[in-house]
C-alpha positions as a Python dict, from the first residue, in 0.01 Angstrom:
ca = {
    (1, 'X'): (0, 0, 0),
    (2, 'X'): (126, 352, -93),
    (3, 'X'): (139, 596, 165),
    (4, 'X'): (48, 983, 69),
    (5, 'X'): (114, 1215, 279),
    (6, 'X'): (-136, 1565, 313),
    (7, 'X'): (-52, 1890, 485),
    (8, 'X'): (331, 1766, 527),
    (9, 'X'): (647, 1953, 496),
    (10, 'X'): (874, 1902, 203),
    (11, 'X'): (1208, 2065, 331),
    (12, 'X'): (1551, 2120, 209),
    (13, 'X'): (1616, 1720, 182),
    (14, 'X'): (1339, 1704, -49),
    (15, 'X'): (1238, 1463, 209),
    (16, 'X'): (865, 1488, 378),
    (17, 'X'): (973, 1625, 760),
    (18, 'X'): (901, 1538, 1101),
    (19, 'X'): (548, 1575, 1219),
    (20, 'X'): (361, 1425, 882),
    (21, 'X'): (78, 1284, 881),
    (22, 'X'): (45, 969, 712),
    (23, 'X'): (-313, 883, 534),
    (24, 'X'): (-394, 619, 267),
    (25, 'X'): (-618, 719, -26),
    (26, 'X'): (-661, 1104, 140),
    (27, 'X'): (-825, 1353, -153),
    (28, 'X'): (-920, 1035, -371),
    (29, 'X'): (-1132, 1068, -647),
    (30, 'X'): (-1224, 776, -888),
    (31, 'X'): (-1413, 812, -1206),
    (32, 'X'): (-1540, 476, -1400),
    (33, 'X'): (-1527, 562, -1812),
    (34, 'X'): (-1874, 357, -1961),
    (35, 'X'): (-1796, 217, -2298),
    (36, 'X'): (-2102, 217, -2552),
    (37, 'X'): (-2392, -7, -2399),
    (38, 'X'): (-2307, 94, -2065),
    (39, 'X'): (-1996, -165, -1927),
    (40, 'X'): (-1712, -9, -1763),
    (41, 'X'): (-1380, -10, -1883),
    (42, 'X'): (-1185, 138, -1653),
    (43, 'X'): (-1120, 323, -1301),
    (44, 'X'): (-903, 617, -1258),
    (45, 'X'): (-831, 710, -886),
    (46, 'X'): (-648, 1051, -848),
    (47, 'X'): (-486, 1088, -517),
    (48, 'X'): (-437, 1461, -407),
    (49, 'X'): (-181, 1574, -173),
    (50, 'X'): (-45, 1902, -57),
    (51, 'X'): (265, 2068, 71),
    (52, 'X'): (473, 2363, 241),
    (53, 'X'): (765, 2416, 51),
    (54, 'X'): (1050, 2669, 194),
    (55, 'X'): (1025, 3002, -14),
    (56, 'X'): (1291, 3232, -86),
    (57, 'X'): (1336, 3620, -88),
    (58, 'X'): (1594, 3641, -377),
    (59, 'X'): (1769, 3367, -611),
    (60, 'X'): (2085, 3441, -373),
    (61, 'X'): (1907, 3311, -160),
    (62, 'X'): (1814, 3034, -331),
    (63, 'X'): (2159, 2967, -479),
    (64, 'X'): (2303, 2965, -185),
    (65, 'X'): (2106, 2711, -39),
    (66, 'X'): (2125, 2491, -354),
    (67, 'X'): (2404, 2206, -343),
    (68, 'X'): (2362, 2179, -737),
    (69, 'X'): (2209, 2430, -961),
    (70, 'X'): (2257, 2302, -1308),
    (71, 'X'): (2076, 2382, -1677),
    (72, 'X'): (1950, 2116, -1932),
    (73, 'X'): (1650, 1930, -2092),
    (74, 'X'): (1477, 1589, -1977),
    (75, 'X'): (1616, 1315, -2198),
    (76, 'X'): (1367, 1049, -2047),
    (77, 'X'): (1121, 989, -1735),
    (78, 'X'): (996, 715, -1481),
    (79, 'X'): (775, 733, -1203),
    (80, 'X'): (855, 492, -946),
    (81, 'X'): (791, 448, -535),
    (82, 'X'): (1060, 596, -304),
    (83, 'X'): (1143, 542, 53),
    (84, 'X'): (1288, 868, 203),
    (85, 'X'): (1294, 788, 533),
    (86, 'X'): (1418, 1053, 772),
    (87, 'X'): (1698, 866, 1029),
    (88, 'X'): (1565, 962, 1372),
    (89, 'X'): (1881, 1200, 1498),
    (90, 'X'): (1911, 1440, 1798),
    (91, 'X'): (2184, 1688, 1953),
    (92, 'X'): (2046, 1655, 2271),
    (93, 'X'): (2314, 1453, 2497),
    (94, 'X'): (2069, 1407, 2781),
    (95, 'X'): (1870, 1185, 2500),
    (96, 'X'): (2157, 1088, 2312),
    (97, 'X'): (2559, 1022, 2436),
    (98, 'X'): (2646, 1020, 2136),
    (99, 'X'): (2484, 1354, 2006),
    (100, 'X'): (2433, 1396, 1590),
    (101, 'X'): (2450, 1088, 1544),
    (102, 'X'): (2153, 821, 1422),
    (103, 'X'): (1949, 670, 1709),
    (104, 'X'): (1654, 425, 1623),
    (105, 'X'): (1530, 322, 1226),
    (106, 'X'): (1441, 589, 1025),
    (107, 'X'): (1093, 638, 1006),
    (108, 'X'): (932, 418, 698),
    (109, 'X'): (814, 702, 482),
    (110, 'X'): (734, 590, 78),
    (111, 'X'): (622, 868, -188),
    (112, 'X'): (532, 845, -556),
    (113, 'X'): (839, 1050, -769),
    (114, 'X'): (857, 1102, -1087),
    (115, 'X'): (1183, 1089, -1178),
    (116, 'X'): (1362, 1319, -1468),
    (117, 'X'): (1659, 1221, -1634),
    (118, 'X'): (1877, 1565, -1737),
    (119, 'X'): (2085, 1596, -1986),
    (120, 'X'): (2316, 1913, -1852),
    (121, 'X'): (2439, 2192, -1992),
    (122, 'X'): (2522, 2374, -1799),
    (123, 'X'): (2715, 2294, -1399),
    (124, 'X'): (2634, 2700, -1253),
    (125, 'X'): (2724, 2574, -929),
    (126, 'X'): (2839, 2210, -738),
    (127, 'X'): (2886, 2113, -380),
    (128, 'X'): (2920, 1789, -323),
    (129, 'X'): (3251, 1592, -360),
    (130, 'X'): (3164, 1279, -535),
    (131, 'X'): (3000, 1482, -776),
    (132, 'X'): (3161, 1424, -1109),
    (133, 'X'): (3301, 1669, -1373),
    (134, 'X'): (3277, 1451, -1645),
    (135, 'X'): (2891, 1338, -1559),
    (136, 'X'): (2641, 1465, -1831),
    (137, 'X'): (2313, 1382, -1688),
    (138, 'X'): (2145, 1386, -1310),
    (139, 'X'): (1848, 1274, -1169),
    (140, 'X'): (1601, 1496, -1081),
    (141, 'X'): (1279, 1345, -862),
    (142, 'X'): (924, 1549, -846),
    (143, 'X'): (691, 1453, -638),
    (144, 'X'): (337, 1252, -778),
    (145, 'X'): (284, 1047, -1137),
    (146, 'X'): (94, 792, -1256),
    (147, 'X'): (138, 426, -1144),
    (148, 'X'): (-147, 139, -1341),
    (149, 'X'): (-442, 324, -1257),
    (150, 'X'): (-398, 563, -1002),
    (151, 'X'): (-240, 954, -1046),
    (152, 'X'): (-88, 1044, -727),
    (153, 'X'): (-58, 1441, -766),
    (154, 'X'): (124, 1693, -492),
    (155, 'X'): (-73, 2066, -535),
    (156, 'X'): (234, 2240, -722),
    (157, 'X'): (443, 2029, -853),
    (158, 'X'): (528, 2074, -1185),
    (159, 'X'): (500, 1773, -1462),
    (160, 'X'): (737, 1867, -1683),
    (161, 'X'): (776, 1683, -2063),
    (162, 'X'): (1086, 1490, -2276),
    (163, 'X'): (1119, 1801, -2531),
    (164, 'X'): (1443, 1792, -2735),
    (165, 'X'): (1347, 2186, -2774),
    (166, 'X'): (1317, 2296, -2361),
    (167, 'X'): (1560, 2374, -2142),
    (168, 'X'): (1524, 2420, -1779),
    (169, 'X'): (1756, 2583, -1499),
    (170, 'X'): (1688, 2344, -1194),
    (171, 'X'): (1787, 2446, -804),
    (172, 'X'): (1843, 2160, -640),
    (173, 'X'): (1952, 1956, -312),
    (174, 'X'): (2162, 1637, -391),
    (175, 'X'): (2227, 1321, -127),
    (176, 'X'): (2458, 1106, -318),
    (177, 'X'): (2420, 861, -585),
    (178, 'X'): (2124, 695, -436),
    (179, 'X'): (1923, 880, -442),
    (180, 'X'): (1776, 1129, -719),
    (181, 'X'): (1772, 1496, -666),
    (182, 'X'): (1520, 1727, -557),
    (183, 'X'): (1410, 2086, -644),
    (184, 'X'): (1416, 2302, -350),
    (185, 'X'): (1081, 2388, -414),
    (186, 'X'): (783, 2387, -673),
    (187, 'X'): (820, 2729, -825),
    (188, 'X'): (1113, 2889, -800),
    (189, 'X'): (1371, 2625, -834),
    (190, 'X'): (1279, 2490, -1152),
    (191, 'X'): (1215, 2755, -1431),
    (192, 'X'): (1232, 2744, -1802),
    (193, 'X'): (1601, 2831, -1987),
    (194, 'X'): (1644, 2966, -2326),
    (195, 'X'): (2012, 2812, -2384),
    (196, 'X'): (2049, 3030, -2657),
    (197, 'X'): (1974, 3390, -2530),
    (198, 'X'): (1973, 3314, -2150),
    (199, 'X'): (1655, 3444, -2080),
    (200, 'X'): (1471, 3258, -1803),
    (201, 'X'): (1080, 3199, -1728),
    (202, 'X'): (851, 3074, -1520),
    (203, 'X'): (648, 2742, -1563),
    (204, 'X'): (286, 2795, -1652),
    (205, 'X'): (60, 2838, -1355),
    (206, 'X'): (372, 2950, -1116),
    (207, 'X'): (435, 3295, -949),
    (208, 'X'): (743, 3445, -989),
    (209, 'X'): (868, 3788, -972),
    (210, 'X'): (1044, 3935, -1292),
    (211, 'X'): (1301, 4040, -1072),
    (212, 'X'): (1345, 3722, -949),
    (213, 'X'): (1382, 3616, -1277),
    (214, 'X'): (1592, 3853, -1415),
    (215, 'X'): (1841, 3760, -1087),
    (216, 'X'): (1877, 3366, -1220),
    (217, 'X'): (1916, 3505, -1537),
    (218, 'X'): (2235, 3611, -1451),
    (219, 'X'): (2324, 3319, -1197),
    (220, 'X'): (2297, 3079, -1476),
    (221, 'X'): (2447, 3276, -1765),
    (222, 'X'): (2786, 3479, -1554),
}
């Protein structure tokens, strides 16, 4: 059974926080599709979730806080199940001798992803060590997608589409190679990139400032 989670956090980790609450089929809607004479032919469920993701003033701002920021296009696409379990960790000594470090199993915490496969152009910025110079393509996970019959969707997240003609500048936090990427949040870290005149919009249906804008603009083309 998939678990989808409703009024939970999606931090910095990309990872649903501390304090979610877990539901099974929450925001479900099924519709039956009547073929000619009446019999049914199918069900489709949708299952509807939503989200507070961390907003940011200025694309410093969101730079800064990025371990990756990188341009390309989607080169191909699966939606799969992923466990992002958050390890249960405390600083408190009283609770824990050995403070920071894992105490307990990580909490089981599976979410529908769909997960992009980018072709880069463009490295604007890289953080972590075992991230490769040489590597041409990362994996970028999104929140919701379809699995048989049933269209998990998280209010916000983009669906983006394999288009040999779009680019994309994507903000992101990265864990190591296994586990995909994430976006540090719905509408500001992933944006559309003209790769030949810089220029840099925002995905239809999301709220960004020109300004804004015109500030990753120049983060992804100095």
């Amino acid at each position: 059974m998939l678990t989808i989670f409703k009024h939970c956090k999606i931090g910095l980790l990309g990872a649903v926080t501390a304090g979610m609450i877990g539901v099974s089929g929450c925001g479900t809607g099924d519709e039956e599709r009547s073929a000619p004479g009446g019999e049914v032919r199918e069900e489709v469920a949708t299952h509807i979730s939503s989200a507070d993701f961390p907003y940011y003033e200025t694309a410093a701002d969101m730079y800064a806080s990025s371990t990756t920021v990188v341009t390309g296009k989607i080169i191909a696409q699966r939606v799969e199940v992923i466990d992002i379990s958050i390890p249960m960790v405390t600083d408190d000594e009283a609770v824990n001798a050995q403070a920071g470090e894992q105490i307990g199993k990580p909490v089981p915490a599976d979410m529908v992803f769909t997960v992009y496969t980018v072709q880069i152009e463009d490295v604007v910025k890289r953080e972590l060590s075992d991230f490769e110079p040489t590597r041409d393509t990362i994996e970028v996970k999104i929140p919701g997608g379809k699995i048989d019959d049933t269209d998990f969707v998280l209010q916000g997240a983009p669906r983006l589409a394999i288009d040999a003609e779009e680019d994309f500048v994507f903000f992101l936090e990265e864990y190591g190679s296994d586990m995909p990427a994430s976006p540090l949040n719905s509408d500001q870290a992933v944006l559309q990139y003209d790769d030949a005149t810089g220029k840099v919009s925002a995905l239809e249906e999301s709220e960004v400032s020109a300004t804004f804008l015109r500030d990753v603009q120049k983060l992804a083309t100095d």
